[in-house]
VMD Tcl script that draws the C-alpha trace (Angstrom):
set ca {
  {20.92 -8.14 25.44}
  {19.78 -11.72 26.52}
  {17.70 -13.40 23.86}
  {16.41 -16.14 26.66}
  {12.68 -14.10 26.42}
  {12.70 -13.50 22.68}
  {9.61 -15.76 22.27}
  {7.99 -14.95 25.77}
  {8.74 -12.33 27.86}
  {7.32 -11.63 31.32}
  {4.50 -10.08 30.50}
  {5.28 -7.42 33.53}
  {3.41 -4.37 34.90}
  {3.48 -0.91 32.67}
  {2.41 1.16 34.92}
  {4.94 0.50 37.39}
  {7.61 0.99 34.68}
  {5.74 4.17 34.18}
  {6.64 4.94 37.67}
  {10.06 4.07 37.07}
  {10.51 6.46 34.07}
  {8.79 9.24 35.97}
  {11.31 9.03 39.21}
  {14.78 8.04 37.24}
  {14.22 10.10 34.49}
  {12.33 13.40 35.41}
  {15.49 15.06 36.30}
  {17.62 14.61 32.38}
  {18.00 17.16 29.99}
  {16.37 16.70 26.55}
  {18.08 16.79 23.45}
  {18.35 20.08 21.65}
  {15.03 20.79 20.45}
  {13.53 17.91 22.20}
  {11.33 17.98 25.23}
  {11.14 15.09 27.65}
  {7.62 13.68 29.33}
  {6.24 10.91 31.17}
  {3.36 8.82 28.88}
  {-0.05 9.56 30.56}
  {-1.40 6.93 32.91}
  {-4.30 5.93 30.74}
  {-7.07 2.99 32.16}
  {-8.13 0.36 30.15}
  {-11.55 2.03 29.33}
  {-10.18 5.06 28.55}
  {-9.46 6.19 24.68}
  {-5.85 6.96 23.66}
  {-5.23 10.55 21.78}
  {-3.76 9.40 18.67}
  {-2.13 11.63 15.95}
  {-0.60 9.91 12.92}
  {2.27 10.90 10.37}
  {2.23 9.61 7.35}
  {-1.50 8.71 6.04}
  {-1.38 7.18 2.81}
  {-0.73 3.59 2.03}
  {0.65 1.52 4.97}
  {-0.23 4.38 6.68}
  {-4.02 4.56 6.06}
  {-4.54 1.11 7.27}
  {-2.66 1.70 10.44}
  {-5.23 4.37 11.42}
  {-8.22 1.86 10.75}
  {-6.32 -0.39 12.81}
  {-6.76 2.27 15.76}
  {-10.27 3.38 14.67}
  {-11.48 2.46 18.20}
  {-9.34 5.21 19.90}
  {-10.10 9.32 19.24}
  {-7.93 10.17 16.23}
  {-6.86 13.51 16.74}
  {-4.10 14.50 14.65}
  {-3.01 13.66 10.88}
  {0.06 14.86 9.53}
  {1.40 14.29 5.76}
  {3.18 16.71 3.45}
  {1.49 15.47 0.78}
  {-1.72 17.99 0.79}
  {-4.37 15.82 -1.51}
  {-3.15 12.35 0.73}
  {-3.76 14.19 4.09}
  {-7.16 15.73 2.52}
  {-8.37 12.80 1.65}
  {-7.56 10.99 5.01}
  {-9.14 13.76 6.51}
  {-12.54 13.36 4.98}
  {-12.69 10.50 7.48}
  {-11.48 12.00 10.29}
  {-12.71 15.63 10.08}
  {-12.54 16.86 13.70}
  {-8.86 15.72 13.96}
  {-6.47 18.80 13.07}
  {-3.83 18.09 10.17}
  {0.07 19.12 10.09}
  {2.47 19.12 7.66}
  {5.29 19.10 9.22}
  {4.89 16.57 12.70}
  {7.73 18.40 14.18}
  {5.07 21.22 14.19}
  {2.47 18.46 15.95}
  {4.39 16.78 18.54}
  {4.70 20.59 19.76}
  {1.34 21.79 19.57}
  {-0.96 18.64 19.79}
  {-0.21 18.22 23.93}
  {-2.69 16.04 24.68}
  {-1.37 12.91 22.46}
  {-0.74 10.09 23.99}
  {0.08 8.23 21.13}
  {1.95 8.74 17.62}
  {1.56 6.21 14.65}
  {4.59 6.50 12.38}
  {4.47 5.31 8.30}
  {6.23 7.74 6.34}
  {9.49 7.21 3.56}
  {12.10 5.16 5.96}
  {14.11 7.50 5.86}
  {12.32 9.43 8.47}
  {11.32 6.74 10.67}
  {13.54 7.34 13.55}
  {13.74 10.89 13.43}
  {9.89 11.21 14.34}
  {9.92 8.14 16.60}
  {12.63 9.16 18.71}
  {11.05 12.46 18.60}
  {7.87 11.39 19.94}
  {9.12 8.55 22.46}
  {11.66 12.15 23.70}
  {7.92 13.65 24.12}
  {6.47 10.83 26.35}
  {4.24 9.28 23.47}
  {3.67 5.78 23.12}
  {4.66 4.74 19.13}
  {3.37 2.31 16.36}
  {6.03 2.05 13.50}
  {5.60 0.69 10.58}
  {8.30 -1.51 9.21}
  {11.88 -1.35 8.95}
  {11.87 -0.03 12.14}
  {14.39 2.10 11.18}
  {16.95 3.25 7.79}
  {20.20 2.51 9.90}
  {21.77 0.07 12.00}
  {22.58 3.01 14.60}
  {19.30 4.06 14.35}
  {17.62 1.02 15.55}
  {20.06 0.90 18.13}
  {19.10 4.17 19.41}
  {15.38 3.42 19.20}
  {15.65 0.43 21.39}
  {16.99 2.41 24.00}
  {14.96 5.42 23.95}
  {12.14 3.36 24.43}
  {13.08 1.35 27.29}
  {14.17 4.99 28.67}
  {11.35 6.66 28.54}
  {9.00 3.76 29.39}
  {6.60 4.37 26.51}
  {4.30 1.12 24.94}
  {6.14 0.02 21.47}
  {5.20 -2.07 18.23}
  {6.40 -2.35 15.61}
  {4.42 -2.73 11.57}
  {4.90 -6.59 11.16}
  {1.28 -7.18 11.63}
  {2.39 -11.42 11.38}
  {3.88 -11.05 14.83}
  {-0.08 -11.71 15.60}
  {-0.39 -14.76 14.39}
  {-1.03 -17.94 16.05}
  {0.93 -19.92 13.42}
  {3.97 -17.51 13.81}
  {3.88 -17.99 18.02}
  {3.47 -21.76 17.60}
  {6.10 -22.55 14.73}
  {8.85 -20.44 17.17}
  {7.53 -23.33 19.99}
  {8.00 -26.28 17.86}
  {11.43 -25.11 16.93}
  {12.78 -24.03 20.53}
  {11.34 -27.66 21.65}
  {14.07 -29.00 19.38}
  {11.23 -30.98 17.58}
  {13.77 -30.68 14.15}
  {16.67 -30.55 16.19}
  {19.88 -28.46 15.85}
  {19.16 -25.93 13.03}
  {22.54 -25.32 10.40}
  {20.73 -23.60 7.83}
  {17.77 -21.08 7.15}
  {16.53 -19.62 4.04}
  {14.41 -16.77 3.58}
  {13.25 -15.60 0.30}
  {11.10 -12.72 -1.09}
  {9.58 -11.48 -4.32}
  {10.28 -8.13 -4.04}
  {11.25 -5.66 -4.88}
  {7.89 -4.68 -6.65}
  {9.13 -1.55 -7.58}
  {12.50 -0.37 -9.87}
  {15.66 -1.23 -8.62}
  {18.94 -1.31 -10.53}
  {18.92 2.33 -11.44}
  {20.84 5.42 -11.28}
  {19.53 9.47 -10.44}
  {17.12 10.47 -13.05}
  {18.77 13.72 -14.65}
  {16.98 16.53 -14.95}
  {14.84 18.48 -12.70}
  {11.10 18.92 -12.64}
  {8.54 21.49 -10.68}
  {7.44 19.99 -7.47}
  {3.87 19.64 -6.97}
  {2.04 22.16 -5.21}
  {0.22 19.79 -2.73}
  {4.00 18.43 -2.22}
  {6.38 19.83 0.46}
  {9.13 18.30 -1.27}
  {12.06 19.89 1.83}
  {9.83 18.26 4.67}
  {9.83 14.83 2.39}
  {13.70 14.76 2.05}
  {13.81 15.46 5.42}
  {17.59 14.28 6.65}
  {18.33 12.81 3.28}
  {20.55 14.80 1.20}
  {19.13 17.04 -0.83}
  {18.49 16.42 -4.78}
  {15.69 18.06 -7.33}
  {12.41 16.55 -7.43}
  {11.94 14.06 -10.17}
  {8.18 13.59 -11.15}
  {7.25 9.35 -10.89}
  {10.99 8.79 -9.49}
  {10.12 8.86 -5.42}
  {7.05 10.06 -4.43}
  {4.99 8.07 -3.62}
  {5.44 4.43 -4.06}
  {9.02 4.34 -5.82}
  {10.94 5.44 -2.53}
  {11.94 1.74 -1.63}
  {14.45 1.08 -4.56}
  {16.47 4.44 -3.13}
  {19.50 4.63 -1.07}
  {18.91 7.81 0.26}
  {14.81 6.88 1.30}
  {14.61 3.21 1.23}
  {15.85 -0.28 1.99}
  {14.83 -2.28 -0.87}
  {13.32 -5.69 -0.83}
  {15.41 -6.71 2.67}
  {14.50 -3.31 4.71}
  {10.80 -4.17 3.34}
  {10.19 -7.97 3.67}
  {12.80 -9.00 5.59}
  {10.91 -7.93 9.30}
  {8.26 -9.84 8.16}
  {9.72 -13.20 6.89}
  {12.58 -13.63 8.82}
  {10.72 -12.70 12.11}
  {9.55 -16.53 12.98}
  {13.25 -17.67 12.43}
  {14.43 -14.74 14.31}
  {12.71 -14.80 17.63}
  {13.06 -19.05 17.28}
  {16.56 -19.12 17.41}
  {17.94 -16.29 19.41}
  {20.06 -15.48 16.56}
  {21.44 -12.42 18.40}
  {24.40 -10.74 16.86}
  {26.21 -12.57 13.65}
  {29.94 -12.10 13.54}
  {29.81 -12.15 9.48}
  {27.80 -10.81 6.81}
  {28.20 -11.34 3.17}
  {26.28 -9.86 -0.03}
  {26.24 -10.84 -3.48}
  {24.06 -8.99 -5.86}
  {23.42 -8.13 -9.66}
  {24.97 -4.67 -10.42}
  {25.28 -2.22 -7.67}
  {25.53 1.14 -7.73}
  {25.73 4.70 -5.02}
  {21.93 5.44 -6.06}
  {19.60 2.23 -5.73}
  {19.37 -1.04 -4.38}
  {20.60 -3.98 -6.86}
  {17.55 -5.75 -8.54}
  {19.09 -9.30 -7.18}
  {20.72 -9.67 -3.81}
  {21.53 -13.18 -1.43}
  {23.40 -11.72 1.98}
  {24.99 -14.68 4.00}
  {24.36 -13.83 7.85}
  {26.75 -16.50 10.19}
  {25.29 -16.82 13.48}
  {27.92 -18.00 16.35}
  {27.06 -20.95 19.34}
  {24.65 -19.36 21.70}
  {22.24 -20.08 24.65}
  {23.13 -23.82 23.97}
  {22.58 -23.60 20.28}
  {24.41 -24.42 17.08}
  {26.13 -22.08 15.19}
  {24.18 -21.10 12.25}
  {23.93 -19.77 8.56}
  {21.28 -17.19 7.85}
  {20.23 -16.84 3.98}
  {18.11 -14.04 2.35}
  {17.50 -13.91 -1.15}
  {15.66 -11.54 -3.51}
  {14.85 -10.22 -6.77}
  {15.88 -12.17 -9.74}
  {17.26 -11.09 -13.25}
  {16.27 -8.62 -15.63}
  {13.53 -9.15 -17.72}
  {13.75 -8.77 -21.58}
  {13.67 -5.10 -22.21}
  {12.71 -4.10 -18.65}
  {16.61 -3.70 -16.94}
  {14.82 -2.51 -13.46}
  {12.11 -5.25 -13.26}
  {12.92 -8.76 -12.22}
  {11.83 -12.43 -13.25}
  {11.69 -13.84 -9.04}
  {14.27 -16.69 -9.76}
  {16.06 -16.14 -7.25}
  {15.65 -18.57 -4.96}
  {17.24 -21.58 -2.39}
  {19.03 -24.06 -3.53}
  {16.92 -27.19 -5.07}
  {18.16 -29.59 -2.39}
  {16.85 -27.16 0.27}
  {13.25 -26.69 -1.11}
  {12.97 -30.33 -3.04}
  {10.64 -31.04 -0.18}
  {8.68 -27.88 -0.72}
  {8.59 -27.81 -4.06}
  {7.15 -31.62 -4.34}
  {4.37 -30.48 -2.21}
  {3.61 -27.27 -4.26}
  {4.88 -28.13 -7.53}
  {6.69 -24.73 -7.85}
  {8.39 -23.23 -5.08}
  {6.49 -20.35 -4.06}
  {7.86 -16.20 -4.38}
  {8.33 -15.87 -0.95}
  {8.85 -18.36 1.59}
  {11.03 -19.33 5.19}
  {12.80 -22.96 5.51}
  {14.80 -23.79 8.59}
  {17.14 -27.13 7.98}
  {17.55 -29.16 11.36}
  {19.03 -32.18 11.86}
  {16.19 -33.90 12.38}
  {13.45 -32.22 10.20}
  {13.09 -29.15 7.79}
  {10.28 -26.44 8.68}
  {9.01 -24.51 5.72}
  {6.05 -21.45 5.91}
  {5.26 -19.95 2.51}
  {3.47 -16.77 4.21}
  {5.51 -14.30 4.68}
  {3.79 -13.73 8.11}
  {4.66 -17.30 9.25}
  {0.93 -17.69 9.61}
  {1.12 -21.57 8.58}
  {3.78 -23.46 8.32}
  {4.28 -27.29 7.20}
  {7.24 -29.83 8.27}
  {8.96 -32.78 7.64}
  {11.14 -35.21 9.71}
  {13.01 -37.74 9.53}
  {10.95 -40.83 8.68}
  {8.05 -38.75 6.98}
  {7.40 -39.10 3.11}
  {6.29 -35.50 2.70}
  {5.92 -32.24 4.57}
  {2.85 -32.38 6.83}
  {0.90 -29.53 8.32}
  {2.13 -28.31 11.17}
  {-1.80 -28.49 13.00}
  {-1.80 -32.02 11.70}
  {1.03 -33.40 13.16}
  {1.46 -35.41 15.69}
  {4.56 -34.71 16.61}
  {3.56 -30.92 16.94}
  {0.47 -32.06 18.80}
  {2.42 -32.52 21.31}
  {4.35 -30.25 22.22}
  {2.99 -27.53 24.71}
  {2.16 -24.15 24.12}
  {4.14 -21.69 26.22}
  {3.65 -18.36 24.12}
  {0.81 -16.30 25.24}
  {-1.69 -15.73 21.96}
  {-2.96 -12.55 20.74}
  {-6.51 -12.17 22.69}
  {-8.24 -9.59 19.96}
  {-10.21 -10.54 17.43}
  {-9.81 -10.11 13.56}
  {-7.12 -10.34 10.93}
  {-3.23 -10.23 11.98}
  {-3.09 -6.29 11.22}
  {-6.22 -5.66 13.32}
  {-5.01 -7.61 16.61}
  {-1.51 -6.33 16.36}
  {-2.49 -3.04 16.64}
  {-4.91 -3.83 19.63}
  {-2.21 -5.64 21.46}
  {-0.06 -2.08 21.12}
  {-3.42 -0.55 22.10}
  {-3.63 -2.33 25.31}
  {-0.22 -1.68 25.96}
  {-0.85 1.99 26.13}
  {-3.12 1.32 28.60}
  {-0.88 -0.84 30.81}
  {-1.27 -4.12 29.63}
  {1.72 -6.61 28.92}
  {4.37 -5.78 26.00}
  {3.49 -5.90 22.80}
  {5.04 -9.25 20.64}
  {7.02 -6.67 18.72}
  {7.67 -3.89 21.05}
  {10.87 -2.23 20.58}
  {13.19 -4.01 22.82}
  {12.26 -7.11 19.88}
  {12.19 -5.33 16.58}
  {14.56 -3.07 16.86}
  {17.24 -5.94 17.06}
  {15.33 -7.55 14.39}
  {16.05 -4.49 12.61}
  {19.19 -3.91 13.47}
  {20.34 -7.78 12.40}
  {18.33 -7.31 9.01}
  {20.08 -4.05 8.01}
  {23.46 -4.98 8.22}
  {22.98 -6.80 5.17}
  {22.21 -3.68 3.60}
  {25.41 -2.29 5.18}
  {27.27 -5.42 3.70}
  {25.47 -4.57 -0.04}
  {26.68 -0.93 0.04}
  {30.32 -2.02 1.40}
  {30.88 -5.02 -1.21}
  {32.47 -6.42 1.53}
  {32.45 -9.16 4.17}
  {31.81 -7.61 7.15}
  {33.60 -9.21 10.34}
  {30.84 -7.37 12.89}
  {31.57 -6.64 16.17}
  {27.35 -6.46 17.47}
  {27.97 -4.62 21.17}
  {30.17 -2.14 19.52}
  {28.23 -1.02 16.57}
  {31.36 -1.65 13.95}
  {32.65 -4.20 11.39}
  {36.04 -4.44 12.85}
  {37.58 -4.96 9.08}
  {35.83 -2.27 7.34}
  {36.28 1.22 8.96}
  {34.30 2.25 5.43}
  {31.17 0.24 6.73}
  {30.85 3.36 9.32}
  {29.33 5.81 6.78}
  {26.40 3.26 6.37}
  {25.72 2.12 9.92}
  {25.16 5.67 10.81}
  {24.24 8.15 8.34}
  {25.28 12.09 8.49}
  {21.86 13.60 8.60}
  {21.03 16.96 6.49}
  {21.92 20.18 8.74}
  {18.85 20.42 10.89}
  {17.52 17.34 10.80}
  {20.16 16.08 13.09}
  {18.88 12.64 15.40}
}
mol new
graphics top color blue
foreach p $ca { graphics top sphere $p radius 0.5 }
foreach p [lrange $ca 0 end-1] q [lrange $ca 1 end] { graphics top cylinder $p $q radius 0.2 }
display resetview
C-alpha cells in the first residue's frame, strides 16, 4: 500500500466506485454462509437504515451519533442492555444474535459495530459480505490477519468505512499531521506515545470456578469465536473484557488507535521490520499490567528511519497486584520540555523528537498540540506560533458541527451517501490497526519479532503465527 495519501486522499466519487463493485464483483461466490450485495445508492437527503450490534457503552453513544438517520435494528445478547436501548428506539426490532439480523433486516444499509473485540471482524466482514456500509468502533479488529482482511473486504465490496477514533475529527489532529509532513521539526528519530490505561484488571490469571450465567445473558453468542470457558460472574461481562486474551487487547488494542493516530498518518510509518515488548509479568490469560513495545520504522517516501515507543500501565499498587500506579512513562530527557510546561507529565500523551523541534499533544485525540524548536525557551501552542502560522493547510476539515464523536460519525454518514472517504475509513485504520497489534503479537511471543509486513509473518518466529491469526471456535469460522 502507498502511504503518499495517508493525510489526504483524493476525496473521489462513491458512487462510481459503487458502480465498480456492482460490475467486477456481481459475478463471485460468497463465503459459506455469507451472501454478497451491492450497498444501496442512497442521495444525500435520503436517511440511511441503520441497525446496530452491540448497544451498551461505546456502543450507546455511537447510535446518538447517528440519531439523524432511521434506526432500525438493535442487536445485543445482553437482554436488560438491549431493553434499555430500546426504550429509545421502540419501533426498531431487536436481535440477539446479528447473524440472525444481517439475514432478516434486508433493508439496512448500514451496520454500527461495538461489541467485545473479539467479535469485531466477524460481524464487520459479515456485513461489508452483505453490501452494508460499517462504523467500527476501535481496535478495528482482535488480530493482525483480521485487519488485513477487513481492509480488503472493504475496498471489495465498495461499502463507506470508519472507524471509532472519534479524534480523527479534529482540527488539531489534521493540522499537527501538516506541520509535521512540512518538515517544520525536521527529520523525526523518535516518538513516544503513552497511556493510562488499562483502567481495568490486568495481570491476572482464569478465575476458577464456575458460576450460573445470567438469564438476560447469552453467554455462547458472547464467546462467540473465542474458546470456550464457564462464565465467571464480574470477570468479563461487561466492562472487564479488555484485560483478556481471549476478548480483548488491553491498554494498546484500546488507546493505541487513538493516540498514536496523529503520529501515524504524519509519518507514513507503513510496515516496521522490528517489534519489541517488555512488560511486568506475563501470562497465557491477560494482558501484563505494564508494557513499552519498541516499533523500528525503516527509510521511506524520503523519510528517516524511525523508532516508535508505546508505553502503559505502571506497577502494582500496595495490596492491589492488578491495579497500576501510571509511572510508566518516557524518558525524562524526552518530556523535560513537557513536563516544565505542566509541572507533571500528564497520563497520556504523544511526543515526536525531530531534529529541529519536539511536538508534544497531551489529548489523546491529538486535538491540541504544543511545540518547541530550536531557538525557543519553551513549548508554544501550536495556534500561536508563528512558525505554524505559516505553513498552509492542505487537509480538508471535518464540515459538521459538534464535538469530535458527533462529526466523525457524520463524515461516515455522508459517505454512505456518496460523499468523499471518511478520515478513518478502512483502507486507513485498518493498517493503523494492523501496525498497533503486532505489539500485542510481540507481548504474547516474548520475542523480537523480525516482521515481514506484505507477507503477514515474523520471519524469526514461526510461533508468532498462532497470534497473528487466531483459530476461531467451530462455527464461528471468518
Amino acid at each position: 500500500m502507498s502511504l503518499k495519501n495517508f493525510s489526504h486522499r483524493p476525496s473521489g466519487n462513491f458512487t462510481r466506485r459503487q458502480f465498480i463493485y456492482t460490475t467486477a464483483v456481481a459475478g463471485a461466490a460468497a463465503l459459506a454462509g455469507c451472501a454478497t450485495g451491492a450497498p444501496r445508492r442512497i442521495s444525500a437527503n435520503e436517511k440511511l437504515n441503520i441497525g446496530a450490534v452491540g448497544v451498551g457503552g461505546k456502543g450507546d453513544s455511537d447510535i446518538e451519533g447517528c440519531a439523524s438517520e432511521n434506526i432500525v435494528a438493535l442487536c445485543d445478547v445482553d437482554a436488560t442492555t438491549l431493553a434499555n436501548k430500546h426504550e429509545k428506539y421502540p419501533k426498531a426490532k431487536v436481535y440477539k444474535d446479528w447473524r440472525v439480523m444481517l439475514e432478516k433486516e434486508k433493508s439496512l444499509d448500514a451496520v454500527i459495530i461495538a461489541p467485545p473485540d473479539h467479535l469485531h471482524a466477524l460481524i464487520a466482514a459479515a456485513a461489508m459480505r452483505h453490501g452494508k456500509h460499517v462504523y467500527c468502533q476501535k481496535p478495528l479488529t482482535q488480530t493482525v490477519y483480521e485487519a488485513r482482511l477487513l481492509r480488503g473486504l472493504a475496498k471489495e465490496h465498495g461499502v463507506a468505512t470508519q472507524m471509532g477514533n472519534q479524534g480523527s475529527a479534529e482540527d488539531g489532529l489534521r493540522r499537527a499531521v501538516e506541520v509535521i509532513q512540512a518538515g517544520l521539526i525536521g527529520s523525526v528519530s523518535q516518538v513516544h506515545v503513552w497511556s493510562n490505561r488499562p483502567v481495568w484488571p490486568q495481570g491476572m490469571d482464569r478465575p476458577a470456578g464456575e458460576d450460573p450465567v445470567p438469564a438476560n445473558l447469552d453467554w455462547d453468542l458472547w464467546l462467540g469465536p473465542a474458546p470456550q470457558r464457564p462464565f465467571k460472574a464480574g470477570a468479563y461481562h461487561s466492562f472487564k473484557w479488555r484485560g483478556w486474551q481471549d476478548f480483548g487487547t488491553g491498554a494498546l488494542g484500546d488507546m493505541a488507535c487513538h493516540t498514536a493516530n496523529m503520529p501515524f498518518r504524519a509519518l507514513k510509518l507503513g510496515y516496521p521490520t522490528e517489534v519489541e515488548a517488555e512488560s511486568s509479568p506475563m501470562n497465557k490469560e491477560s494482558w501484563p499490567l505494564k508494557s513499552k513495545i519498541r516499533f523500528a520504522f525503516p527509510a521511506r517516501e524520503g523519510l528517516a528511519p524511525v523508532t516508535f515507543w508505546w508505553h502503559d500501565g505502571g506497577n502494582p499498587k500496595p495490596g492491589k497486584p492488578f491495579e497500576h500506579d501510571g509511572n510508566n512513562k518516557p524518558p525524562q530527557d524526552v518530556v523535560a520540555e513537557v513536563d516544565e510546561m505542566t509541572g507533571q507529565v500528564p497520563g497520556s500523551g504523544c511526543i515526536l523528537v525531530g531534529d529541529k523541534g519536539k511536538i508534544f499533544s497531551g489529548n489523546d485525540y491529538g486535538a491540541k498540540f504544543y511545540l518547541k524548536l530550536a531557538g525557543d525557551k519553551e513549548m508554544i501552542e501550536s495556534e500561536k506560533h508563528d512558525a505554524v502560522k505559516a505553513i498552509p493547510q492542505t487537509i480538508p476539515r471535518n464540515e459538521f458541527q459538534g464535538g469530535s464523536d458527533l462529526r466523525h460519525h457524520l463524515e461516515w454518514i455522508a459517505a454512505c451517501k456518496g460523499g468523499k472517504p471518511g478520515y478513518s475509513d478502512f483502507s486507513i485504520a485498518a493498517y493503523l490497526t494492523e501496525i498497533i497489534l503486532l505489539g500485542c503479537v510481540a507481548l504474547r511471543t516474548g520475542r523480537k519479532l523480525q516482521w515481514d509486513g506484505p507477507n503477514l509473518c515474523a520471519t524469526n518466529a514461526p510461533e508468532a503465527a498462532q497470534f497473528v491469526k487466531r483459530t476461531n471456535r467451530k462455527g464461528w469460522e471468518l
